[in-house]
N, C-alpha and C positions, 0 to 999 in steps of 0.2 A: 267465257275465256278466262284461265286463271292468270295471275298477273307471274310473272316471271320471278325468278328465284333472284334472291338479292345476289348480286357479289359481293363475296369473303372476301377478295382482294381489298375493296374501299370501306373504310372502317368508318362507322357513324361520326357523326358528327360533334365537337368535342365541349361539353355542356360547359366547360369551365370558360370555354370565351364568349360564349353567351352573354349578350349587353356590352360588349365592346366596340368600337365606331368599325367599321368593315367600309358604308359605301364611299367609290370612287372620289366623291368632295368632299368626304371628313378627312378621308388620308392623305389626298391631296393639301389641307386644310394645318392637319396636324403636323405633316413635313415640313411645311413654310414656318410653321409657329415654332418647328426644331431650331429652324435657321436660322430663324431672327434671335432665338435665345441664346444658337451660339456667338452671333455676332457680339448679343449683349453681355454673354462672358468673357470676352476677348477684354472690352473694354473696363467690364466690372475687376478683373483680373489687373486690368492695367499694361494692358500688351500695346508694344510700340507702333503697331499695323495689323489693322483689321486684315486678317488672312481667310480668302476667300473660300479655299481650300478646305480650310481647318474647319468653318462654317457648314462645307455642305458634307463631308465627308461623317461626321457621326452619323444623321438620320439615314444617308445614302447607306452605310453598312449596318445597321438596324433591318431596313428595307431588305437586303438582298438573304440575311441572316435568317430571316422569316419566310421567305420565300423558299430556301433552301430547304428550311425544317417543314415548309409545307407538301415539298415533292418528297421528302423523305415518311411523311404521314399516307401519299398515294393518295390527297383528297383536297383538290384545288380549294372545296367549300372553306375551310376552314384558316386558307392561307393570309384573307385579308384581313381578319381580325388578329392573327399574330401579328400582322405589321402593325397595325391596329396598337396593341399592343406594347410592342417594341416602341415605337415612338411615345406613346404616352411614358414609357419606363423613361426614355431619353427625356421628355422637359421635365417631370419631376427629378429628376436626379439632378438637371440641372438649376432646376429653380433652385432646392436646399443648396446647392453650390456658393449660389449667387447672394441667398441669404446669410450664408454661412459666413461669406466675406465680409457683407455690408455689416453683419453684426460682428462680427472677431475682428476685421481691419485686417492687419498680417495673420492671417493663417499660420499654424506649427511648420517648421521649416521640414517635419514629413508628409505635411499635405503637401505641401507646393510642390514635391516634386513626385506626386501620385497625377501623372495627365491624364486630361477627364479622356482624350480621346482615345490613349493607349488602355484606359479601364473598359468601354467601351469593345476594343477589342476581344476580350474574354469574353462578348455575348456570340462570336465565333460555334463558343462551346453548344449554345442553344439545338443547334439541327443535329447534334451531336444524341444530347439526352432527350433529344424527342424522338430519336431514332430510336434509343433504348428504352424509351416506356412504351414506345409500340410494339419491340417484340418481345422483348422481355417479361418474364412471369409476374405477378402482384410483388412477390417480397423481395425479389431482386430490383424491380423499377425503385423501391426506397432508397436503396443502397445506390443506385446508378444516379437516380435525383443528388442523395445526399453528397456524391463524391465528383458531381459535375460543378456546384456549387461550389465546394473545397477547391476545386481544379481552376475556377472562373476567377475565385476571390485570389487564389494564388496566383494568376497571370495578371491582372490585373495590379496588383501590388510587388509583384516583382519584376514587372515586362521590361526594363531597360536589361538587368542582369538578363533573362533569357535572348532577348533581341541580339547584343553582344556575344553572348556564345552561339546563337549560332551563324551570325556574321564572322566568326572565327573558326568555327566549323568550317561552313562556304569558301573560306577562304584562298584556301589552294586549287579548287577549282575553274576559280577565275580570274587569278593571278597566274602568268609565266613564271618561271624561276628567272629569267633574266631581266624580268621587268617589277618585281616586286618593293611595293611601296615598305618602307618600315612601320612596322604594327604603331599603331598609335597608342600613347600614353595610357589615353582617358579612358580606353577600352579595355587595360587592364587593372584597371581601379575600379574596385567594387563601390555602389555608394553608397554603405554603412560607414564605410573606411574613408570615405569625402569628405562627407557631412559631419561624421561625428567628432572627426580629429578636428574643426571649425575653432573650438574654444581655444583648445592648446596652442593650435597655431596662433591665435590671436594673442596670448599671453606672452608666450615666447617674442614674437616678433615686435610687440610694444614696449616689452624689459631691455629684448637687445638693444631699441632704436630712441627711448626714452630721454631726453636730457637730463640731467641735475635739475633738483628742484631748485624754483629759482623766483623772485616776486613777478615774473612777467614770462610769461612764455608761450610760445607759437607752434601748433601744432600745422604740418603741413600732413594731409592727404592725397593719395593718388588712386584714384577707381580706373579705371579697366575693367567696364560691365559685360562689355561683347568677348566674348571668347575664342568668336570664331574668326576671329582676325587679332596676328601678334600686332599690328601695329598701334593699336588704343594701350596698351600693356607700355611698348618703347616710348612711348610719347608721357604718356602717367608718369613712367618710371623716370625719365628725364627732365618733369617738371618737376618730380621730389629735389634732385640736385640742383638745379638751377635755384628753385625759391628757398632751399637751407642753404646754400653758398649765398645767397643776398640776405639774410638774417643773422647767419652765424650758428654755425653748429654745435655751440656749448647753448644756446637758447631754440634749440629747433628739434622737435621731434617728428621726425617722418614714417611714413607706414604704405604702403600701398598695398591694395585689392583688387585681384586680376582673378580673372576667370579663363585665361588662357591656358594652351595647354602647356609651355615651359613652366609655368606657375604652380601646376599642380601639387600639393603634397608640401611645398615648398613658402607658398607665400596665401595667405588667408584669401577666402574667395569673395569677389565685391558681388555682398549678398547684405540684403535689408538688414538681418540680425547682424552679420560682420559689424556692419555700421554705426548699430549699435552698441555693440561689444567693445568694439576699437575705441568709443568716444567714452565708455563709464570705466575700460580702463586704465587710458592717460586721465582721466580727472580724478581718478581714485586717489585721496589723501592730497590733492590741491585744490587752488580757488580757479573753478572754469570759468568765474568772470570775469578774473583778469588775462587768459586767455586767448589769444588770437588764434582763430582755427583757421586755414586756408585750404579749400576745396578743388582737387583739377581733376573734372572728370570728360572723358575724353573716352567716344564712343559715336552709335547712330540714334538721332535724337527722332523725337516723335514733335507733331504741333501739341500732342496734351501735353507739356516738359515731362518727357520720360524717357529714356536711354533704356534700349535694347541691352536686356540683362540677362543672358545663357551662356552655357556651358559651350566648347570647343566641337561637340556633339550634336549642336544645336538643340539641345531640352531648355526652354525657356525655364527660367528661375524669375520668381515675385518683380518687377519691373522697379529698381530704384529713380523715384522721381523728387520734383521740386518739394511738393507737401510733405511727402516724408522726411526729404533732407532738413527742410527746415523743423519740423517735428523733434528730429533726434537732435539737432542740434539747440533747441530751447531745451528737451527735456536732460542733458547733461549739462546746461547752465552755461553752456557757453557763450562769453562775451559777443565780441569782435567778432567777425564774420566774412573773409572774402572767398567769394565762388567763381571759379570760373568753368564754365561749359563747353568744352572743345565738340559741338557736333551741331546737328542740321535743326534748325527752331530753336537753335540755344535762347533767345530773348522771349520763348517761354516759358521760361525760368522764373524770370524777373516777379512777375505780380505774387505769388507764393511768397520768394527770398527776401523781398522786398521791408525794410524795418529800417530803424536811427542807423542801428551800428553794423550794416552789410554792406560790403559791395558786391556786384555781381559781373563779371564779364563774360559774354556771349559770341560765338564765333557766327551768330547768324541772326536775323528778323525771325521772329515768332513764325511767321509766314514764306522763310526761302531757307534754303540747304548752305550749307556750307561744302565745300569739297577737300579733293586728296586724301579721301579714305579710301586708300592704295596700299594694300600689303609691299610693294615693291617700292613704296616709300618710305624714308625712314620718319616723318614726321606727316600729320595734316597740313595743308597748306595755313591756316590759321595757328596749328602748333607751331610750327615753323617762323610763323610771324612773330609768334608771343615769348619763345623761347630763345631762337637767336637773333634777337632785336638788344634795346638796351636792358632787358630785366637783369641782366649776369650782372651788369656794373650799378648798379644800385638805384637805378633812374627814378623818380617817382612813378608811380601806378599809372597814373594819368597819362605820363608820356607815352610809357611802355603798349598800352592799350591805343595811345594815337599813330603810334610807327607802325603797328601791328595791322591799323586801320587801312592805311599805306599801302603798309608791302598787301595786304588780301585783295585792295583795290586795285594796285597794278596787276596781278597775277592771274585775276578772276578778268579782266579786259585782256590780258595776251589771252589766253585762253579762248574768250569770247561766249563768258557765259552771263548768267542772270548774275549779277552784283547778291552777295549773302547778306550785305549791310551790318556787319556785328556791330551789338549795343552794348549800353554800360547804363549802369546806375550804380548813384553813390547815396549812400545812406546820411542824413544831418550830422548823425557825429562821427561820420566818415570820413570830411573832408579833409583833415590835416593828412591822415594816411593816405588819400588818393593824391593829394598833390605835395609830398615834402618826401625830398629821398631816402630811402630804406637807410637804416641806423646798423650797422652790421658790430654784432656785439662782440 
């Protein structure tokens, strides 16, 4: 009996995946090993909350990309070592990631906003040009490889710009005309034109806001790291005025950084470099050790101290935390030091900020939330505490922080929730500042 005529439809077997893991417990195996590394990026990254989503969602669309390109090959044999494949591309790309961080620290402010999982998406393209080296002639599959490659590296590094257009595209078709939201800001801002305008804003808005030089002088700051809520930006921006009306506006230079979207274009974004920028240049041509810097950042906090730091859009931007803050502020010499943290585990802050000449104020225990992070509020319930309490009239610190303690305490009982318990630490040669009242120049 002669053996039967092969079919031309299922095409051999494809040598180049040859020695790749295929059985069911390596893939299985390899997928877990996806997840836990992106768990472990999240946090190498420095993200506010482990996103569970964000975790299983690369290898899961590796998996289905592979499978896709395997029905488009007409040869199941060869499907599981592209997954195979595919995952192993996913943890090396992601290890370099991770070591990339550990050894640079901040990344180029155009890595951070290349998302590993939106690069990932251009592997989409895969069942694409596997589709085309199968039917296509020898000399054409080079050119289809070469220009799939082009097409993947181009999505990948431009995918917010494309997501945008065509969410603007879509548009009218699922919007009513009588029910139509007005186009958002941030979606027509390109982000060559975000990012890059960063410096000038930063210079402009530090010349307009700069005191007179002067033997003693106090820089107040206001971040506004979350974007996706105006009310961290209202509250930032209210603590600017209140703490230069208690100092004195010919000795007080104020700046804020918001990632909001009223903000855009208009006021520098609270971004790790900003932070940087903003503090090398109010000291440029002064003494930052004589100095008082005052910090109000006011957002949603993490138990590592680190405040949720993205765009209006939700594209996470590098996460501003304690180590860094206090990082930038040794490395432009500034003296004096007070911080105050408007968000959830603000008192883990503390062990980082922690030195002679800081204080730090915290709207909650390392270990419990704060609340009234309510857009339909015009303050946090702890802003609220700390801003229209005695700071306007010149009270000491100390006080200001024990009325503050008060009003959170009653408020968090009407309410009936878990106590947030805000801390405070005062540094040794802090003490005259946290108990003697503000000197308004």
């Amino acid at each position: 009996m002669t053996d039967p005529a092969p079919n031309s439809t299922i095409p051999a077997a494809t040598p180049a995946l040859d020695g790749l893991p295929g059985s069911p417990a390596a893939l299985a195996l390899l997928w877990l090993a996806t997840v836990f590394a992106q768990f472990a990026l999240q946090f190498v990254d420095g993200a506010t909350y482990a996103h569970v989503s964000a975790a299983l969602a690369p290898g899961s669309l590796m998996v289905l990309s592979a499978v896709v390109a395997g029905v488009l090959l007409g040869d199941r044999a060869p499907t599981a070592r592209l997954i195979g494949f595919a995952l192993l591309f996913l943890l090396v790309v992601s290890l370099i990631r991770a070591v990339a961080v550990a050894i640079l620290g901040v990344l180029p402010e155009a890595v951070e906003r290349l998302h590993l999982f939106e690069a990932f998406c251009a592997l989409l393209f895969l069942p694409a040009g596997v589709l085309a080296l199968r039917k296509l002639a020898p000399m054409w599959r080079t050119v289809a490889s070469a220009s799939a490659m082009a097409l993947a590296l181009f999505a990948a590094t431009s995918w917010p710009d494309t997501r945008h257009g065509i969410e603007r595209a879509l548009d009218p078709l699922f919007a009513s005309n009588a029910a139509r939201l007005p186009r958002s800001l941030v979606y027509e801002v390109a982000p060559d034109q975000l990012f890059d305008s960063q410096q000038a804003l930063v210079d402009r808005e530090v010349d307009a806001n700069r005191a007179p030089f002067n033997a003693t002088d106090t820089l107040v700051l206001g971040i506004a790291a979350d974007g996706s809520q105006e009310l961290f930006a209202r509250e930032a921006g209210e603590a600017l005025g209140r703490i230069e009306g208690r100092y004195g506006a010919r000795h007080t230079s104020g700046l804020l950084l918001s990632n909001t979207e009223n903000d855009l274009l208009r006021t520098p974004l609270a971004t790790r470099a900003n932070l940087v920028r903003t503090l090398a240049k109010f000291t440029a041509g002064r003494d930052p050790s004589k100095t008082t810097a005052i910090v109000y950042i006011a957002g949603h906090g993490a138990m590592n101290a680190t405040v949720a730091t993205r765009l209006p859009t939700d594209d996470e931007l590098r996460p501003i935390n304690a180590s860094f803050l206090a990082k930038a502020l040794d490395e432009a010499g500034i003296g004096k030091r007070i911080v105050i943290v408007s968000a959830c585990f603000g008192g883990s802050w503390i062990p980082a900020l922690a030195n002679r000449e800081t204080i730090v104020m915290a709207a909650a225990a390392p270990d419990r939330t704060s609340f009234g992070c309510d857009d339909t509020r015009r303050l946090t319930i702890f802003g609220q505490a700390m801003l229209e309490g005695p700071l306007a009239k010149g009270a000491p610190w100390q006080q200001v922080f024990a009325a503050a303690r008060n009003f959170v305490a009653h408020e968090e009982a009407r309410l009936n929730v878990e106590p947030s318990d805000p801390q405070s630490y005062v540094g040794k040669d802090m003490q005259a500042v946290w108990s003697e009242p503000a000197k308004v120049k």
